[in-house]
C-alpha positions as CSV (number, residue, x, y, z in Angstrom):
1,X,2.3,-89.6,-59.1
2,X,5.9,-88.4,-57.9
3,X,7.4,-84.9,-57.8
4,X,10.8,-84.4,-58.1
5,X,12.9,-81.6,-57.9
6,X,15.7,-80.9,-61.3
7,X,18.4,-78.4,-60.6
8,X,19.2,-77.3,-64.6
9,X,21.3,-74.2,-66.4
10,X,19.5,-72.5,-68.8
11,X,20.6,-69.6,-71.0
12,X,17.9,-66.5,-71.3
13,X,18.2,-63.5,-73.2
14,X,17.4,-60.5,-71.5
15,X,14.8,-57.7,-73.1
16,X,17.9,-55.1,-73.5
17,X,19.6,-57.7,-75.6
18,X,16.7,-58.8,-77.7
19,X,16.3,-54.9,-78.5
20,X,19.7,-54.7,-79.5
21,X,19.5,-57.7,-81.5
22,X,16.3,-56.0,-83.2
23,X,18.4,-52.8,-83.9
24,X,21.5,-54.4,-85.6
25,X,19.8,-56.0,-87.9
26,X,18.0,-52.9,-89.2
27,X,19.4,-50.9,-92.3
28,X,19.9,-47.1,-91.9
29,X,17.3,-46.3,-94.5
30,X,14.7,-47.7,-91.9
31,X,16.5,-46.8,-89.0
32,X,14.9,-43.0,-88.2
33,X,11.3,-44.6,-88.4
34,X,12.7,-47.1,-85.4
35,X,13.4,-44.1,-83.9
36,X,10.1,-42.4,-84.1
37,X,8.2,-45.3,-83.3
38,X,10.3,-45.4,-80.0
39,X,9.7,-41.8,-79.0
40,X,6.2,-41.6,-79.7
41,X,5.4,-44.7,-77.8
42,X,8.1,-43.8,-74.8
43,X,7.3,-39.6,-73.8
44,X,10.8,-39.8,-71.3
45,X,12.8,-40.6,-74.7
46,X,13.7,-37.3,-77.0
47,X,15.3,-36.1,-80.2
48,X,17.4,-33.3,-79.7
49,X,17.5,-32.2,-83.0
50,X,13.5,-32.1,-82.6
51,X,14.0,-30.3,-79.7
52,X,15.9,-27.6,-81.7
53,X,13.5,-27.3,-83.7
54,X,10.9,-26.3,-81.7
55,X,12.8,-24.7,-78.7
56,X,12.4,-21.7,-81.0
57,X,8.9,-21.7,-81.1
58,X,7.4,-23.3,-78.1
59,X,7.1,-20.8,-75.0
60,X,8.0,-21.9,-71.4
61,X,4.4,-22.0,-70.5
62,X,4.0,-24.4,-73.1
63,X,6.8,-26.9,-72.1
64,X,4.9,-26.7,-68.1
65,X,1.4,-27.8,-69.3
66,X,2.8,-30.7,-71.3
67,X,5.0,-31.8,-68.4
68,X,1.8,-31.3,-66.3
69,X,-0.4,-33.1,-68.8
70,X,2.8,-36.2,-68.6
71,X,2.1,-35.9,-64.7
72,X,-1.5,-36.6,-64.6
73,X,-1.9,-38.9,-67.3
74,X,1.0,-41.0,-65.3
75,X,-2.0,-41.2,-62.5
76,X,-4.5,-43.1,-65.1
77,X,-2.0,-45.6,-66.2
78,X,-1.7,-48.9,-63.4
79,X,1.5,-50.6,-62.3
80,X,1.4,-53.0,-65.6
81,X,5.4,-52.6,-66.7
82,X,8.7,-53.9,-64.8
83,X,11.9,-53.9,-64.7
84,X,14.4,-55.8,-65.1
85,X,17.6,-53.7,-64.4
86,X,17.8,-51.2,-61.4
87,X,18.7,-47.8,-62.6
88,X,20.1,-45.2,-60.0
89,X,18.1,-42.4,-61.4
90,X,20.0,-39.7,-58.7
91,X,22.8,-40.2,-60.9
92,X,20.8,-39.0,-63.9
93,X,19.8,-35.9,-61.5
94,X,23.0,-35.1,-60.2
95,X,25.0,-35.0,-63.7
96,X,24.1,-33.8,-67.1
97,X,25.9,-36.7,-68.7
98,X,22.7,-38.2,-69.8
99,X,22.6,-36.8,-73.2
100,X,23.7,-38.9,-75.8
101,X,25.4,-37.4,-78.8
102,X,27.9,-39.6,-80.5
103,X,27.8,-37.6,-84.0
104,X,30.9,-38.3,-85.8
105,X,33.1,-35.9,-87.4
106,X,31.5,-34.4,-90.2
107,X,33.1,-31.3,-93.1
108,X,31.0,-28.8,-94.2
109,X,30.7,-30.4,-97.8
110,X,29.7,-34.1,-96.8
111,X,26.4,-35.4,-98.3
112,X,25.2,-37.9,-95.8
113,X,22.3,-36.5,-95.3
114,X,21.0,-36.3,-98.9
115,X,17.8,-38.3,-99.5
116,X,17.0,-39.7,-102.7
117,X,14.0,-38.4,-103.8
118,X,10.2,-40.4,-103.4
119,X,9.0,-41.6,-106.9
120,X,5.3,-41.9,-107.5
121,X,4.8,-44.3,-110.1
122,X,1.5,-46.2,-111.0
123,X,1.2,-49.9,-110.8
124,X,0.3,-51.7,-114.0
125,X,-3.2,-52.6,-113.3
126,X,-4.0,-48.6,-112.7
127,X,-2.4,-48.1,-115.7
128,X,-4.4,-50.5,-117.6
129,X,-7.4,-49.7,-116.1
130,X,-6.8,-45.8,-117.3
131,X,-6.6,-47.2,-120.4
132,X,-9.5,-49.3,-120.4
133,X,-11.7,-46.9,-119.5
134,X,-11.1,-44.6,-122.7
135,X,-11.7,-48.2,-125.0
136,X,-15.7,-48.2,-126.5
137,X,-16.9,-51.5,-124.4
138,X,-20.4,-51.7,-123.1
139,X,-21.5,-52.8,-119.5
140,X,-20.2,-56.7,-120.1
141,X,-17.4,-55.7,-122.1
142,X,-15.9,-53.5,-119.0
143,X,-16.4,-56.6,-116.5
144,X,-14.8,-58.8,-118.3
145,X,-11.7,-56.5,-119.3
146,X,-11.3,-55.7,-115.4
147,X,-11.3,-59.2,-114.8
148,X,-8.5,-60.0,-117.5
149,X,-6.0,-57.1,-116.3
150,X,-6.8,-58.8,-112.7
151,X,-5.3,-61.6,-113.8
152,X,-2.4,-60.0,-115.9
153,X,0.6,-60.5,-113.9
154,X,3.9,-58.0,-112.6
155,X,5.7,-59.2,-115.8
156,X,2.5,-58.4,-118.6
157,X,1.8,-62.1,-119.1
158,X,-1.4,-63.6,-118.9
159,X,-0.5,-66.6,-117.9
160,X,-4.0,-68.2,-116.7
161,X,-6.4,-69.8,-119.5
162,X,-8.6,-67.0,-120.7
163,X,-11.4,-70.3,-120.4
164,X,-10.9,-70.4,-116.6
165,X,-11.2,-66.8,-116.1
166,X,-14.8,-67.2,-118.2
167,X,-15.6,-70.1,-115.7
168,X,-14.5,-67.6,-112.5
169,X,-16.5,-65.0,-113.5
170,X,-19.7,-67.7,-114.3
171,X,-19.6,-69.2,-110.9
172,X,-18.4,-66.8,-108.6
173,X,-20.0,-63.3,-110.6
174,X,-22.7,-65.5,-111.6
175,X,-21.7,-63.6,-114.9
176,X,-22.1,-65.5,-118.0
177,X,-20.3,-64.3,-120.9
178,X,-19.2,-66.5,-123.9
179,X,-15.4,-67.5,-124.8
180,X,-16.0,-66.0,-128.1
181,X,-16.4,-62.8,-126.4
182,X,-13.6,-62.9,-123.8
183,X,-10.8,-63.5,-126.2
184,X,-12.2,-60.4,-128.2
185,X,-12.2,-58.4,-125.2
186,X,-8.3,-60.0,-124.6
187,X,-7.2,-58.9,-128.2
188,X,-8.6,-55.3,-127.8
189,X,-6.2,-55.5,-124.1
190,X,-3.3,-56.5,-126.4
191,X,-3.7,-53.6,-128.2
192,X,-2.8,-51.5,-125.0
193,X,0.4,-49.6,-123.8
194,X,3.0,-51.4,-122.8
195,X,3.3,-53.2,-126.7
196,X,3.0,-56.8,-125.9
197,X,1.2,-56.6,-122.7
198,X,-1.4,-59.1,-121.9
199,X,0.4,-62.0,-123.9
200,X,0.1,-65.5,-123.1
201,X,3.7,-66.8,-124.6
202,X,6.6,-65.4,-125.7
203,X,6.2,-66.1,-128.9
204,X,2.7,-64.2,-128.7
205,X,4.9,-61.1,-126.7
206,X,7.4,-60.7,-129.6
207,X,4.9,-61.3,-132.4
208,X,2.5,-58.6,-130.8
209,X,5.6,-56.3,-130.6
210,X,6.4,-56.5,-133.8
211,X,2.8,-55.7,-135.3
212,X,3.2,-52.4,-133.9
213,X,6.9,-51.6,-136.1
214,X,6.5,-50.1,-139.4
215,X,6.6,-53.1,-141.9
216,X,9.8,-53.5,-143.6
217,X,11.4,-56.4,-145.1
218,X,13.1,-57.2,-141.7
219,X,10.1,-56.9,-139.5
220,X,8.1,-59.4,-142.4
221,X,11.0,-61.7,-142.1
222,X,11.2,-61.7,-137.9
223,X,7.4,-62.3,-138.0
224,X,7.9,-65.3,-140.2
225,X,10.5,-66.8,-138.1
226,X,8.4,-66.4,-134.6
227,X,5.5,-67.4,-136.5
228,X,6.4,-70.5,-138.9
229,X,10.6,-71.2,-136.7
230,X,10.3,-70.1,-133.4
231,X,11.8,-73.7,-131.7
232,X,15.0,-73.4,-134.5
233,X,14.7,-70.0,-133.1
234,X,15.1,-71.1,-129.5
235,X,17.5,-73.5,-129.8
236,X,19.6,-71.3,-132.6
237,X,19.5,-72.8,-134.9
238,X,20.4,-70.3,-137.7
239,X,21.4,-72.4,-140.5
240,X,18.6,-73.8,-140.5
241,X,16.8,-70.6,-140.5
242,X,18.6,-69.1,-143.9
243,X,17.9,-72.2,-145.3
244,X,14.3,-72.4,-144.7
245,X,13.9,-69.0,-145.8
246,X,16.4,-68.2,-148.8
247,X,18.2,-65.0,-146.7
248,X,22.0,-64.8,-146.7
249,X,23.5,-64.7,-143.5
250,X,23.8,-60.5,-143.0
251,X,20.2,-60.6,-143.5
252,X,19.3,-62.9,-140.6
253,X,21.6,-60.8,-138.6
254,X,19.6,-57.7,-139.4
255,X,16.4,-59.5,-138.4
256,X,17.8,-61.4,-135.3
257,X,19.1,-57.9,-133.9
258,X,15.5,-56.8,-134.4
259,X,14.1,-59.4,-132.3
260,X,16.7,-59.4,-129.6
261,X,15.9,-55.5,-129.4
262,X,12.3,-56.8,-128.2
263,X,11.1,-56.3,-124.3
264,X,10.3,-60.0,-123.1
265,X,8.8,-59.0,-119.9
266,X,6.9,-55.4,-120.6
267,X,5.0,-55.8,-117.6
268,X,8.2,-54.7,-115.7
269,X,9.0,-51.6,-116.7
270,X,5.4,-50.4,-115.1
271,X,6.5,-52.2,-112.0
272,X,6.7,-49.9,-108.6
273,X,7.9,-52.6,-106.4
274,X,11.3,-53.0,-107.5
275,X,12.3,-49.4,-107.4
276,X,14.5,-49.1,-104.3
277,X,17.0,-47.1,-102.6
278,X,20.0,-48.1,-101.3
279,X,20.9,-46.0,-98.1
280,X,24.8,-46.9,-97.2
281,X,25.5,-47.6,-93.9
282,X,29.3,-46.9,-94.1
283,X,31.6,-44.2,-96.1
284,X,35.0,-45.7,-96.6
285,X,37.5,-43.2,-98.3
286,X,40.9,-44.5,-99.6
287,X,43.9,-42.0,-98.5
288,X,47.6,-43.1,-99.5
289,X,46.6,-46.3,-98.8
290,X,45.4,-46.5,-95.8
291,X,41.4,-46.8,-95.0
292,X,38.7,-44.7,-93.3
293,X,35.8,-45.7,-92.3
294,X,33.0,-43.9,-90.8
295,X,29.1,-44.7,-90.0
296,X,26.8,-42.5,-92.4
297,X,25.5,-39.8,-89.8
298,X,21.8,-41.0,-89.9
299,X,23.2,-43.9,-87.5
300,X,24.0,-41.7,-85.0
301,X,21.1,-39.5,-83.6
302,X,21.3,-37.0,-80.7
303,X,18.9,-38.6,-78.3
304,X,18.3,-38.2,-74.5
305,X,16.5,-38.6,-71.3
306,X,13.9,-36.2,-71.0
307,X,14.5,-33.5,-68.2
308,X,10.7,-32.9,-67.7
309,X,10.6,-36.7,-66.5
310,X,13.6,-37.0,-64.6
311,X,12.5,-33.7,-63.0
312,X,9.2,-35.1,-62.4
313,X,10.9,-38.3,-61.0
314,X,12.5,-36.3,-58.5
315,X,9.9,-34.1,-57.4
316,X,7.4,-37.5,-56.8
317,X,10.4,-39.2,-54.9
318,X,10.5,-36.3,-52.2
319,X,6.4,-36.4,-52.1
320,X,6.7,-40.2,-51.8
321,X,8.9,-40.0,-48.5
322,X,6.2,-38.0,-46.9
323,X,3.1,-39.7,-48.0
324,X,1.4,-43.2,-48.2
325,X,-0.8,-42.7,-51.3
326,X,-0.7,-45.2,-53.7
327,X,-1.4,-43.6,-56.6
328,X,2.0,-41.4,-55.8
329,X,3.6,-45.0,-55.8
330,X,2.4,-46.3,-59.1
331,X,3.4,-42.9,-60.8
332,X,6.8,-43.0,-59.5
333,X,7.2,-46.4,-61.3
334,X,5.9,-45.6,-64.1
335,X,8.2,-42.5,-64.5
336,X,11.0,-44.9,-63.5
337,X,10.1,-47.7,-65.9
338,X,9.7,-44.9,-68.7
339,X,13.4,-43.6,-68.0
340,X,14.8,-46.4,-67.7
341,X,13.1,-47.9,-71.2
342,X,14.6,-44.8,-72.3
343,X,18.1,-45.0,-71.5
344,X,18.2,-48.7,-72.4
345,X,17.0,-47.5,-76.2
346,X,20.0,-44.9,-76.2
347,X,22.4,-47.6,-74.8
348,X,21.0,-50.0,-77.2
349,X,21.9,-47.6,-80.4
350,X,25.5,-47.0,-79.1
351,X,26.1,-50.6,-78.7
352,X,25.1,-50.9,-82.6
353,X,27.0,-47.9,-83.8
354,X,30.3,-49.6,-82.2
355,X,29.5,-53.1,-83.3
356,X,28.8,-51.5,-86.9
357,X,32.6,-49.9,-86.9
358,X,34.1,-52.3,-85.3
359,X,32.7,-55.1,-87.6
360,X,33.4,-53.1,-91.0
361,X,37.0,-52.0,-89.6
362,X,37.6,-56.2,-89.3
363,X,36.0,-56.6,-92.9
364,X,38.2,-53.7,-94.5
365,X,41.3,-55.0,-92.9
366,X,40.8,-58.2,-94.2
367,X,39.7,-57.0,-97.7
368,X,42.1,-54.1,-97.7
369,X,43.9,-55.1,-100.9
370,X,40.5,-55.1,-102.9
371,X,39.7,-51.2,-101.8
372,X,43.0,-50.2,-102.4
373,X,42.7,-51.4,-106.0
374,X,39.4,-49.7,-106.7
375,X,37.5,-52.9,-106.4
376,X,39.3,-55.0,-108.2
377,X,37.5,-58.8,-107.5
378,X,40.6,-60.4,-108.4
379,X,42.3,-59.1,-104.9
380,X,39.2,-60.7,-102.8
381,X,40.7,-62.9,-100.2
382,X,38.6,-65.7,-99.0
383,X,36.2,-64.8,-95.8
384,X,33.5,-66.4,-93.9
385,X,31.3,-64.9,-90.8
386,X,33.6,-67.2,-88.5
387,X,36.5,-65.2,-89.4
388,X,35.2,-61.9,-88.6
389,X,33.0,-63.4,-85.5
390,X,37.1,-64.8,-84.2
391,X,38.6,-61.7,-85.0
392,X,36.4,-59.1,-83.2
393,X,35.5,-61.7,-80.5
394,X,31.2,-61.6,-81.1
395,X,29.0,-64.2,-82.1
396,X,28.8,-65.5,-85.4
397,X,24.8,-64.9,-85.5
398,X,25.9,-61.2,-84.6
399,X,28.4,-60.4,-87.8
400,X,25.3,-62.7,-90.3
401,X,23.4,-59.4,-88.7
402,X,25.6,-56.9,-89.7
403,X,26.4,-58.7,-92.8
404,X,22.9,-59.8,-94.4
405,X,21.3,-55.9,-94.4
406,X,24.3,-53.4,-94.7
407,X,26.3,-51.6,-96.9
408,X,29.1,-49.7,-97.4
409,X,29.7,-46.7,-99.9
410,X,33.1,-46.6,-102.1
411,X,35.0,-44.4,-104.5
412,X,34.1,-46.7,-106.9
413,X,30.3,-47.9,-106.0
414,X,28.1,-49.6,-102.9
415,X,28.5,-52.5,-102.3
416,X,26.8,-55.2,-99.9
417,X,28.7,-56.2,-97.0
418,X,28.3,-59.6,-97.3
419,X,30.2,-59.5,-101.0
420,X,33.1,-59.5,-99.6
421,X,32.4,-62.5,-97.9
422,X,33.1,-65.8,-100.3
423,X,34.9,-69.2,-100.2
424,X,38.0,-70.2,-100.6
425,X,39.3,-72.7,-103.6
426,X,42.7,-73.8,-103.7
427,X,45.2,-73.2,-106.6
428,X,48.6,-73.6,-107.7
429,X,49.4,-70.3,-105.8
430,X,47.5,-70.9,-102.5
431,X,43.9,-70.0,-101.6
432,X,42.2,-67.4,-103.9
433,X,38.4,-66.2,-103.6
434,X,35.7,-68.0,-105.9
435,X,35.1,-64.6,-106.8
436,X,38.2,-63.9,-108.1
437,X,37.3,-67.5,-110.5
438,X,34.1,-65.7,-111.4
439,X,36.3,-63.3,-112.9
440,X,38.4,-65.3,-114.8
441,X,35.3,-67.1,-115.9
442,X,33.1,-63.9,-117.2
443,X,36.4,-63.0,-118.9
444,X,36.8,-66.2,-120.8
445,X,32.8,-66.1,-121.7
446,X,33.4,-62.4,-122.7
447,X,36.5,-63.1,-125.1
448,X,34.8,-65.8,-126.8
449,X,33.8,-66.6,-130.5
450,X,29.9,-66.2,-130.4
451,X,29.7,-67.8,-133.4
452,X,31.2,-71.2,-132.1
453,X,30.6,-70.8,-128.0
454,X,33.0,-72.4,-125.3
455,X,30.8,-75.1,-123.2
456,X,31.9,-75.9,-120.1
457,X,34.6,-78.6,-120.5
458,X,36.7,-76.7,-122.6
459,X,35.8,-73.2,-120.2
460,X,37.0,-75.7,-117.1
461,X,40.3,-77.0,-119.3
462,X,41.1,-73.3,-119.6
463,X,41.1,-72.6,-115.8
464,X,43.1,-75.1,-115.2
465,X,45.8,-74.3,-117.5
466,X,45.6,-70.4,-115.9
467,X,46.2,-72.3,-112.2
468,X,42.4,-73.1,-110.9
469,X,41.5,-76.4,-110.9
470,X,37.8,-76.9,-110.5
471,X,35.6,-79.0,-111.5
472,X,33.3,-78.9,-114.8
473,X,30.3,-79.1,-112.1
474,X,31.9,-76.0,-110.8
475,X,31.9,-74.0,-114.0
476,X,28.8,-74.6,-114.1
477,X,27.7,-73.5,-111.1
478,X,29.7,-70.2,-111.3
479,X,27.7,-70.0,-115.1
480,X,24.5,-69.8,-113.6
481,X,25.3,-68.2,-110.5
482,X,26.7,-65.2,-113.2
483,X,23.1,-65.2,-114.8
484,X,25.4,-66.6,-118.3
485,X,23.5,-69.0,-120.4
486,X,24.5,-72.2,-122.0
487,X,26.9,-72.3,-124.6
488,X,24.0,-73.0,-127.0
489,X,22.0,-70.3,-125.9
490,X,25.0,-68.0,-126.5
491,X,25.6,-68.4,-130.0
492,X,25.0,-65.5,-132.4
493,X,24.6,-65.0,-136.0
């Protein structure tokens, strides 16, 4: 066996740029829990604006029996954490330049601190279950309701065979109920709040929906179709509707509106997981045309170095020059280590505040015609990461950060940062945005005769007649990307 020695390069990221890494990427909305995390696992790290708080109320004596109770439990801790930058901590002691407060200019009236308001909503299964509970079902009854809701998913569909729940509930309950009994139990669920819920189809959705309506000629006529025509109904085929039922065409409008009006998913309006709160990371303001930018305030926290440790720090230094004792040692390096975890936290945070303006100063210069219109897509210029990343001289990976969890608040709405970056398709006028196509597109659809839809060869014709030439395959990419069904699928009575 040989050994050999191999002299080789090889890139490392150090822990302060991992942490800054791990604070770009997070949004502002979950940015002050980073913070608190930080502080209550690092004591040497404060909040000022805590600090306010309690200055008030927290006597002197009170602040020298914490800082003693920081002293002693320093002793109980070993020598486990190290460094790997060497801070000068006399220059912490000899300055008061430590603080960090990089709060940007704020007026009296501005609302960047408002907080949307925590709603308490109940998830569907609770709701069901509530329900449930008020329904006359014996012992058996109750078990195998639970068991159904179970399996009821987010959207109110009950999508698993009601036979394999029965064969669930026989080999793993050891409960043995009959089919018979089960779908009985499923029909009395049906009959619950949201109307519809607890379907297996759609067609079994709408029909349970309309059961509920007052009858009426329309209603008698909708059931018939999603009863006796729902597959001409899918596919639109409306002549062949009126013609199988004897209704003139104002008629089958009346009932088609009817079922359109119908919730296909009623699961989803119980759901809790999709209500969210966008907190924008950026305010930009439009002023006579030119742009300003600035950092919503929570991104900019009044933190420091806490004086009771760097006090401490000094006061052990001092006793260290005289004495041998290693337990003197080891607490000096952990009040060292602690500080300088600290100040690498509040160094970390200014570097993201600056990359933060800096990136969305690049991104508004770029896209400054579109914010000076008022959001108009149409004046989108083509952008990638690469751009940005060349511009501002970072790292591609470093702008995707910014990018992929950010967003900025306008006059006219919030938008995500990376909207405003798309590709570029070439026209008879230069380079425009795809977005700007998507326009065109949506318009075309919008204008159309819903009676007699445009499919995508004739949509791509049009294009190219208005100066974008793109493929059909690209239509109909855009199409689906838009959320805009087939033409088939948009045609109306």
């Amino acid at each position: 066996m040989k050994q050999s020695q191999l002299l080789k390069l090889q890139q490392k990221i150090s822990p302060q740029q991992i942490q800054f890494i791990k604070l770009l990427q997070i949004p502002t909305a979950n940015l002050d829990q980073r913070i608190k995390e930080e502080i209550e696992a690092n004591p040497a790290l404060e909040d000022l604006e805590d600090l306010y708080l309690s200055s008030s109320s927290a006597s002197q004596e009170e602040t020298n029996a914490k800082a003693d109770e920081a002293g002693n439990e320093t002793r109980k801790l070993d020598n486990a954490e190290s460094s790997e930058r060497e801070v000068n901590i006399d220059d912490y002691l000899a300055s008061d330049q430590y603080d960090y407060k990089t709060r940007l200019p704020s007026s009296p009236d501005d609302d960047d601190d408002y907080e949307a308001p925590i709603v308490q909503m109940s998830s569907l299964y609770d709701m069901l279950s509530e329900q449930i509970s008020l329904l006359n079902f014996d012992e058996n009854e109750r078990i195998i309701a639970e068991q159904i809701i179970g399996n009821i998913e987010e959207d109110g569909y009950l999508r698993r065979p009601v036979k394999q729940i029965v064969a669930d509930m026989a080999f793993r309950q050891f409960i043995s109920v009959s089919l018979e009994t089960a779908n009985n139990v499923l029909r009395k669920i049906q009959g619950l709040d949201p109307p519809g819920i607890g379907a297996q189809t759609l067609q079994e959705c709408l029909i349970l929906q309309l059961k509920r309506k007052h009858p009426t000629p329309e209603t008698e006529y909708a059931l018939r179709i999603l009863n006796e025509h729902f597959e001409d109904l899918s596919k639109k085929h409306f002549s062949k509707i009126r013609s199988k039922l004897g209704i003139s065409e104002s008629v089958l409008k009346e009932v088609y509106e009817l079922i359109t009006r119908l919730n296909p998913k009623p699961g989803e309006s119980q759901s809790v997981i999709k209500h969210e709160y966008i907190v924008p990371d950026f305010i930009l303001t439009v002023e006579g045309g030119e742009i300003f930018i600035k950092l919503n305030i929570k991104n900019a926290p009044e933190l420091r170095v806490s004086k009771n440790y760097l006090s401490m720090y000094k006061e052990y230094k001092d006793v260290e020059k005289a004495s041998k004792d290693d337990k003197i040692k080891e607490t000096l390096e952990f009040l060292k280590t602690k500080i300088e975890s600290a100040q690498w936290f509040i160094d970390a945070l200014k570097q993201r505040q600056f990359t933060l303006l800096y990136t969305m100063e690049s991104i508004a210069s770029k896209q400054k015609d579109f914010f000076v219109s008022g959001g108009d897509d149409r004046k989108l210029k083509p952008m990638i990461l690469k751009d940005i990343a060349d511009e501002i001289n970072m790292d591609i990976s470093t702008v995707s950060r910014v990018a992929n969890s950010k967003h900025v608040q306008t006059e006219f709405g919030i938008y995500p940062l990376k909207y405003f970056f798309t590709e570029g398709i070439e026209t008879s006028e230069g380079i425009v945005s795809n977005r700007e196509i998507k326009s065109v597109l949506e318009e075309i659809i919008e204008n159309e005769d819903k009676q007699d839809p445009l499919s995508d060869d004739i949509i791509t014709e049009m294009l190219t007649k208005k100066g974008y030439h793109i493929a059909r395959r690209t239509v109909a990419k855009y199409r689906e990307q838009l959320n805009i069904p087939v033409a088939r699928l948009r045609k109306e009575v």
